[in-house]
C-alpha positions in Angstrom: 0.0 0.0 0.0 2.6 2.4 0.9 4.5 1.9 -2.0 1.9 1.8 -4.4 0.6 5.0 -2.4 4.1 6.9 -3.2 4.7 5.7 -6.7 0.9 7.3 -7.5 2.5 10.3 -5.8 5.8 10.4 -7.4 4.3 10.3 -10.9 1.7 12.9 -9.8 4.0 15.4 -8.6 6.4 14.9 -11.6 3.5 15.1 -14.5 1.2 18.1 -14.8 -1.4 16.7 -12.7 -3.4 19.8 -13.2 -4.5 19.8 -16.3 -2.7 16.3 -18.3 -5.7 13.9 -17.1 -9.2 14.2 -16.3 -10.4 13.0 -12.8 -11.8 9.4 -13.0 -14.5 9.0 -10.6 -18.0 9.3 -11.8 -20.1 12.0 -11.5 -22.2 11.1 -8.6 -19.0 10.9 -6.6 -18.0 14.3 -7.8 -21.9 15.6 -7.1 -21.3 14.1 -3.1 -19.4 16.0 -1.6 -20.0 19.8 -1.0 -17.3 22.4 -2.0 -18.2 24.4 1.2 -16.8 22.8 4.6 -17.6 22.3 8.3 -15.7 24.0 11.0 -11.8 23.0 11.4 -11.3 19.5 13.7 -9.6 19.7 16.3 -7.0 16.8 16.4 -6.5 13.8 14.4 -5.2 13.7 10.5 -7.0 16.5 9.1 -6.6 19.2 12.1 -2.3 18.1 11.6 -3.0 18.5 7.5 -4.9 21.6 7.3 -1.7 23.1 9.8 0.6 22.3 7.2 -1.6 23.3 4.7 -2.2 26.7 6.1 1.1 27.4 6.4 2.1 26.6 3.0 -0.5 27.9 1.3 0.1 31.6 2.9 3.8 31.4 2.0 2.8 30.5 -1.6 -0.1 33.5 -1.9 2.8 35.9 0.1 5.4 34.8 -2.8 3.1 35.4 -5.5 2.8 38.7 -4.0 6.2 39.7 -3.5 7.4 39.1 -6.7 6.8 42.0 -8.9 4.8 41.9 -12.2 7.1 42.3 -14.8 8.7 39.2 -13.4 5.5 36.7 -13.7 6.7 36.1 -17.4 10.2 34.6 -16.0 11.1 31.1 -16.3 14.6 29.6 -15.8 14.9 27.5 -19.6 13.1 27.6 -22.7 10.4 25.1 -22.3 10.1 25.4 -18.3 7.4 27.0 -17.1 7.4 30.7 -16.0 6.6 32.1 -12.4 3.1 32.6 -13.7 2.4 29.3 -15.4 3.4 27.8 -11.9 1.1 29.8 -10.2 -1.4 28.7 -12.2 -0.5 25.4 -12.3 -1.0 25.2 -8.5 -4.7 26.8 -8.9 -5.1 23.4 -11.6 -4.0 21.1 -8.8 -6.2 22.7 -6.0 -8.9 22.5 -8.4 -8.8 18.9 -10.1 -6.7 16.9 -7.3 -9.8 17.4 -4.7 -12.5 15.8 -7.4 -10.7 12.3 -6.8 -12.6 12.5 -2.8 -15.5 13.8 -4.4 -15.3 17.8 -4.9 -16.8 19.2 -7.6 -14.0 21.2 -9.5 -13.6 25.0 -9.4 -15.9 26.9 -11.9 -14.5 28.1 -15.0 -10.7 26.4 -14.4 -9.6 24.7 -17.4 -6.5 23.5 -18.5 -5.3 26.0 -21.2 -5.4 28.4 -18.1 -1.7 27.2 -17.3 -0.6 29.6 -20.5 -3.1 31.8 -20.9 -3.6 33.5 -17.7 -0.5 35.2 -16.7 -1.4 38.8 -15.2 0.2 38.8 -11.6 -3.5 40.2 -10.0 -5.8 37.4 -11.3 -2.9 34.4 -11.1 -3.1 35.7 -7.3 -7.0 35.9 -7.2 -7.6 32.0 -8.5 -4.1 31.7 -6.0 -6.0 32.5 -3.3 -9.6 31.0 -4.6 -8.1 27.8 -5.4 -6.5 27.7 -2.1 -9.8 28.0 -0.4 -11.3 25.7 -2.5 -8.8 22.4 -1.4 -9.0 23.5 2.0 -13.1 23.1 2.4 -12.6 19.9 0.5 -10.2 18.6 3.1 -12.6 19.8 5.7 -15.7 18.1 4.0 -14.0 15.1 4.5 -15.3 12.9 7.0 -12.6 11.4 9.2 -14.7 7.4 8.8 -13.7 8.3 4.6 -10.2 8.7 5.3 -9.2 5.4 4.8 -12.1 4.7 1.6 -10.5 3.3 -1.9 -10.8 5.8 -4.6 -8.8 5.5 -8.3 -6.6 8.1 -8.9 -4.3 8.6 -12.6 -4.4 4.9 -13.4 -4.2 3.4 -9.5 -5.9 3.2 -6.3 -5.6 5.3 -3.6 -7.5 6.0 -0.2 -8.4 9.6 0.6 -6.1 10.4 3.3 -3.6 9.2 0.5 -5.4 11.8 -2.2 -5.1 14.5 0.5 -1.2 14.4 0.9 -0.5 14.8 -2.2 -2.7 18.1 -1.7 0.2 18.7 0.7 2.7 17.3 -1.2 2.0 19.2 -4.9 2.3 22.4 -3.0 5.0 21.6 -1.0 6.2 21.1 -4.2 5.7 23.6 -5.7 6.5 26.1 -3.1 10.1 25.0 -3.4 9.8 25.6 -6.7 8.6 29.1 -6.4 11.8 30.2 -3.9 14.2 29.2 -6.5 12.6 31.0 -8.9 12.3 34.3 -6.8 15.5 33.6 -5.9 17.2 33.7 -9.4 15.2 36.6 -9.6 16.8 38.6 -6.9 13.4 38.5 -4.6 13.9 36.9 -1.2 10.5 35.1 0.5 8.4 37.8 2.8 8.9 35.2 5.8 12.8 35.0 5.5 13.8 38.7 4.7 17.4 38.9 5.8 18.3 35.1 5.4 
């Protein structure tokens, strides 16, 4: 289980999950599941996640906001993708990863968004939306589905499993996002003077 659980991951966090493959649970399961969430538990799997995931997720928004306009365009090789098209890459993610535990996807996100959204004010609005959006769908998650089966890309999964790599694609991508502000001279809000 474990190691089917982290090659699912590994091949997710190395493709572009966002937008390469379309969820493949059925639409009922999609339908299940509202986008809008219960208050924050207390202990157990998802109070620890959503921890992690709040301090991540404000880091990435705080990045996105640091680093100035003129530099969303940036990217470190031909063929990579720029500071925008990771931005946006992270909304596809927060959108589409969340369907596979039964979330309806964010409205109007669609995969072409990747290239063709790249002003610094609305990459940082669907930013923050999207970040919203994965966080209620951890919290509409019942602690008794945790460990249900659910496909994911090709394999099987359990939705604790389908909520780290939640964690894990920004994680991800947050490291991402430092070396790319950091080429560009721009040093994280949280760490000025490191």
């Amino acid at each position: 289980m474990r190691k089917s659980l982290l090659s699912v991951a590994s091949a997710l966090l190395g493709s572009s999950l966002a937008f390469a493959q379309a969820p493949t649970t059925t639409s009922t399961q999609i339908s299940t599941r509202p986008a809008a969430a219960p208050a924050a538990p207390a202990s157990g799997f998802r109070a620890d996640f959503l921890t992690q995931f709040d301090d991540v997720s404000k880091k990435i928004v705080d990045l996105a906001e640091a680093v100035p306009a003129d530099k969303y365009g940036w990217r470190p090789a031909p063929g990579v993708r720029s500071i925008s098209e990771v931005y946006m890459h992270i909304v596809g993610g927060n959108s589409y990863i969340p369907s596979f535990i039964g979330v309806k996807p964010m409205e109007g996100i669609e995969r072409g968004m990747e290239k063709s959204v790249t002003e610094k004010a609305r990459v940082v609005d669907l930013l923050k939306k999207s970040m919203a959006h994965a966080r209620a769908a951890v919290l509409a998650t019942p602690d008794a589905d945790l460990d249900k089966k659910v496909k994911i890309f090709g394999g099987e999964s359990s939705e604790r499993g389908v909520i780290m790599i939640i964690g894990n694609h920004l994680h991800e991508h947050l490291g991402q996002s430092i070396a790319y502000a950091r080429a560009n001279g721009i040093a994280p809000p949280w760490s000025k003077g490191d």
